[in-house]
C-alpha positions as CSV (number, residue, x, y, z in Angstrom):
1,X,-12.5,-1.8,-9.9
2,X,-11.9,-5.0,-7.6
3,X,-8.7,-4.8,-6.7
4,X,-5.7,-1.9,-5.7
5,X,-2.3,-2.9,-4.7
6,X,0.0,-0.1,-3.3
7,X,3.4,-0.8,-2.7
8,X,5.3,2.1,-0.9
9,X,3.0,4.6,-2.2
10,X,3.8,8.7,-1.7
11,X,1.4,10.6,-0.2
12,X,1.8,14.5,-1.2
13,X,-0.4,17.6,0.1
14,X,-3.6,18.5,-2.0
15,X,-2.3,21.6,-2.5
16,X,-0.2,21.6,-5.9
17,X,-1.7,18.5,-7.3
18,X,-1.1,19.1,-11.0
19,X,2.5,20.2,-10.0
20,X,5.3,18.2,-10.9
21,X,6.6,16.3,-8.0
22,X,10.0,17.7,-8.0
23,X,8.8,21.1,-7.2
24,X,6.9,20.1,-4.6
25,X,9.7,18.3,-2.8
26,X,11.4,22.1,-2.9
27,X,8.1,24.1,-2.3
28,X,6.4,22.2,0.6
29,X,7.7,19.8,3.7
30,X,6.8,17.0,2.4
31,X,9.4,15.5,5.3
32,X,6.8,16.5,8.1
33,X,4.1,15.9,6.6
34,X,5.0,12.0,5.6
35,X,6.0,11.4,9.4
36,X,2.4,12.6,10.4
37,X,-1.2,10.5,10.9
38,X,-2.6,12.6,7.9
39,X,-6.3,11.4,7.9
40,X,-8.6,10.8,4.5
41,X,-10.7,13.7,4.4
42,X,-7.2,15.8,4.4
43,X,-5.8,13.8,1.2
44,X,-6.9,13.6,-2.1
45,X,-5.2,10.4,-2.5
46,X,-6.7,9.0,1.1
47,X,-10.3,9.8,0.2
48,X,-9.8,7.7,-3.0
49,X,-9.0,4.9,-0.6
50,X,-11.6,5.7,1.9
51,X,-14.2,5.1,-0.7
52,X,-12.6,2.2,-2.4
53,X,-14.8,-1.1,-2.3
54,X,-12.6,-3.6,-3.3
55,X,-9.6,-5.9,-2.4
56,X,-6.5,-4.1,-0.8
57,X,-2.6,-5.3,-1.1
58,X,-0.6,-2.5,0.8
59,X,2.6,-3.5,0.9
60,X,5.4,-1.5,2.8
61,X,9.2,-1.7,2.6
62,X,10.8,-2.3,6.1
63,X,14.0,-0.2,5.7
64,X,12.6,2.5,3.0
65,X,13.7,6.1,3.8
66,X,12.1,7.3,0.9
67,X,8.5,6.4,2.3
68,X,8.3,6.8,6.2
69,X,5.5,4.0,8.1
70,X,3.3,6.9,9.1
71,X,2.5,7.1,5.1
72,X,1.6,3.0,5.1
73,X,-0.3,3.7,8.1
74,X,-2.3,6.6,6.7
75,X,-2.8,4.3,3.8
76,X,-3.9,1.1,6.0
77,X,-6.5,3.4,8.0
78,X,-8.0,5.3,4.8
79,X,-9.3,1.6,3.8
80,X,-12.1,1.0,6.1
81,X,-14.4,0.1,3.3
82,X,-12.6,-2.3,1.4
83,X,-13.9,-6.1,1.0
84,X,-10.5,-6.7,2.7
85,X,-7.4,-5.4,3.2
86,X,-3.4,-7.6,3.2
87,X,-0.8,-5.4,4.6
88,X,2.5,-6.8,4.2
89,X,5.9,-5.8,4.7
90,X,9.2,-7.1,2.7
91,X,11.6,-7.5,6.3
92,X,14.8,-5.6,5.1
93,X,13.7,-4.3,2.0
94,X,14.9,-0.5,1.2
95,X,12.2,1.9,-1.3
96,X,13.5,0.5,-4.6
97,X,14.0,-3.0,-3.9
98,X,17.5,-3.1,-5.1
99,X,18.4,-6.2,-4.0
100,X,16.9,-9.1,-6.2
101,X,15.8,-10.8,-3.5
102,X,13.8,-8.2,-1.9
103,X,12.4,-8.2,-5.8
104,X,11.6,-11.8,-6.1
105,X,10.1,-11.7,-2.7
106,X,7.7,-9.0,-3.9
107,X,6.9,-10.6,-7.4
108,X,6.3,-13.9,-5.4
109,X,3.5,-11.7,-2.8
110,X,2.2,-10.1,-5.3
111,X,1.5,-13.1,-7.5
112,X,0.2,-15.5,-4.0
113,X,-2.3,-12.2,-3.7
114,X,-3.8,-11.7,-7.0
115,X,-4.1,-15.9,-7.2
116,X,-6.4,-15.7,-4.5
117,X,-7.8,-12.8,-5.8
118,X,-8.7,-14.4,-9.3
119,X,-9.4,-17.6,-7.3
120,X,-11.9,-15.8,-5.2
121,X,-13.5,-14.3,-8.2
122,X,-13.9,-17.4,-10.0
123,X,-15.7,-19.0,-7.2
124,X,-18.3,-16.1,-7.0
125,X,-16.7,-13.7,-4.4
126,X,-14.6,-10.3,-5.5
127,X,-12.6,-11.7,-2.0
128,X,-10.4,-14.8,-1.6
129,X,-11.7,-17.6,0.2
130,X,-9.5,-16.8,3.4
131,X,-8.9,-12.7,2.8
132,X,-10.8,-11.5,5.6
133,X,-12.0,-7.7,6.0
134,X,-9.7,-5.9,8.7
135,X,-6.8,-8.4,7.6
136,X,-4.0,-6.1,8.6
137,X,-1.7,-8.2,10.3
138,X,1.7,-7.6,9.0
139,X,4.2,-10.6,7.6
140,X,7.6,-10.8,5.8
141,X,7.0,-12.9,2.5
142,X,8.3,-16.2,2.5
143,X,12.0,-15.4,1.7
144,X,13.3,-17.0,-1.8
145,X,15.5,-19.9,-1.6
């Protein structure tokens, strides 16, 4: 796999994997444990990122109270192997994007990445031209006219 792109991903405890996910929001805190540094070789999820070789998009909702920062930022420091990592945030933007603008400005990032992603294949590189490893320096998407 080359790529991964996360937008406001959960993060739940190892514990109760195969569980469905509205039992663990009764049976565990998940609360606490989203608003905590959890660190990869404490999440299943994490790990799978820690290893992950490719080309990152992370991108994070400013306003989301479904997904608390800590979770991005868990997310943002399990990638230390990637080719290169873009972490983004969408200024304003609550969990489900339900305002269309907050939706275009998302379709409109995610497109811009995976061109440079397919652009960067193309010209022999898994990475675009200008992704650079470590790229975490967060930006609002251009916002839609």
């Amino acid at each position: 796999m080359r790529w991964l792109a996360l937008r406001v991903p959960a993060l739940y405890m190892d514990n109760g994997w195969g569980l469905p996910k509205r039992q663990l929001h009764k049976e565990q805190d998940l609360g606490t444990y989203r608003r905590s540094l959890v660190q990869p070789e404490d999440n299943r999820a994490l790990r799978a990122c820690a290893e992950f070789r490719g080309d990152v998009l992370l991108v994070e909702s400013e306003c989301d109270n479904t997904i608390p920062h800590e979770v991005i930022c868990s997310y943002r420091d399990a990638c230390v192997k990637s080719r290169s990592l873009t972490y983004r945030v969408i200024e304003g933007a609550d969990h489900g994007l339900s305002e269309e603008h907050w939706q275009r400005a998302y379709t409109a990032l995610l497109m811009n990445w995976m061109t440079e992603m397919v652009q960067g294949a193309r010209m022999g590189s898994h990475a675009a031209p200008n992704a650079m490893p470590g790229n975490t320096v967060p930006e609002a998407p251009p916002t839609p006219a």
